[in-house]
C-alpha positions in Angstrom: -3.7 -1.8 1.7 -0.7 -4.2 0.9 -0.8 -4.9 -3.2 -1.6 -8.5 -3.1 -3.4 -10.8 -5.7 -7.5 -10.7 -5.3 -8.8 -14.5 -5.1 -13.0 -14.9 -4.7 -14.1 -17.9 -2.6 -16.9 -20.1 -4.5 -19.5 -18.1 -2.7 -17.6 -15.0 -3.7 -17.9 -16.2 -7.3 -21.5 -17.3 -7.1 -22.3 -13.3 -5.8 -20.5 -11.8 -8.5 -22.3 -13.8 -11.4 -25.6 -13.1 -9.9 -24.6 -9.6 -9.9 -23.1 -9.4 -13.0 -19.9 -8.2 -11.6 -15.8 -9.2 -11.9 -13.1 -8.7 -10.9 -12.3 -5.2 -11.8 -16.0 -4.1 -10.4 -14.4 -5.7 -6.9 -11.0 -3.7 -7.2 -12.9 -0.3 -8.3 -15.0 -0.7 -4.9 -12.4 -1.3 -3.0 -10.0 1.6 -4.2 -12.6 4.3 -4.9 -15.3 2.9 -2.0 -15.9 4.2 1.3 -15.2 2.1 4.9 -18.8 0.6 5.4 -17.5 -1.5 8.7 -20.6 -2.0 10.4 -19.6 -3.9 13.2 -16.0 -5.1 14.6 -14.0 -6.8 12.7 -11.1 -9.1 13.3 -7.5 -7.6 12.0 -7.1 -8.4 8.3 -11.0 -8.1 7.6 -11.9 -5.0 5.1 -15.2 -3.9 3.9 -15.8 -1.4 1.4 -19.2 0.6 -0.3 -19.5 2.6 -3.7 -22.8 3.9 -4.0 -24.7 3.2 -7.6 -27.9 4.7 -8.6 -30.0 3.9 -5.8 -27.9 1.0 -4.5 -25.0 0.7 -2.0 -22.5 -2.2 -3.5 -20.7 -3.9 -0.6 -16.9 -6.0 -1.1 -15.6 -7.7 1.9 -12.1 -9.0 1.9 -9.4 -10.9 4.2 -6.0 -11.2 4.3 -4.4 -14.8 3.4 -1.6 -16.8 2.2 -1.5 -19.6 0.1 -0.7 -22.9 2.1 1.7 -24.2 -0.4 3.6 -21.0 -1.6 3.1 -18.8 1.5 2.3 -16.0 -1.0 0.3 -13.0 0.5 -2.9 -12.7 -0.9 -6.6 -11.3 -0.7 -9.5 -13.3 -0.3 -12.8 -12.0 -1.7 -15.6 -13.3 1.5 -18.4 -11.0 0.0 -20.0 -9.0 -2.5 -23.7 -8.0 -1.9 -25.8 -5.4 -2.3 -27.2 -3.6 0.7 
């Protein structure tokens, strides 16, 4: 996975608060997780599960660019618990 900056959508956002989650929660799923793809994906599309206690926490990201800058980055489309 390409080292690129980790930007939540509002929705995104709105998950982690009602989780009580950030940022670093997001990047500890995704590097210690485990592929949870549960369905095909298009390219770019990654989802990752860390199990906690009783509950499976679930981060799904995409690779984007910014529209202005043309930087790489990674755009946080999920974070739910299954």
């Amino acid at each position: 996975m390409e080292k690129c900056p980790l930007i939540p959508t509002l929705s995104a956002t709105r998950e982690l608060l009602k989780l009580n989650m950030d940022l670093y929660d997001v990047l500890k799923i995704l590097e210690k997780g485990f592929d949870c793809t549960e369905s095909k994906r298009k390219s770019g599309v990654i989802e990752r599960c860390v199990k906690k206690k009783n509950k499976i926490f679930k981060v799904v990201i995409v690779k984007d660019e910014w529209r202005w800058s043309g930087e790489k980055i990674w755009t946080i489309t999920h974070v739910g618990v299954l």
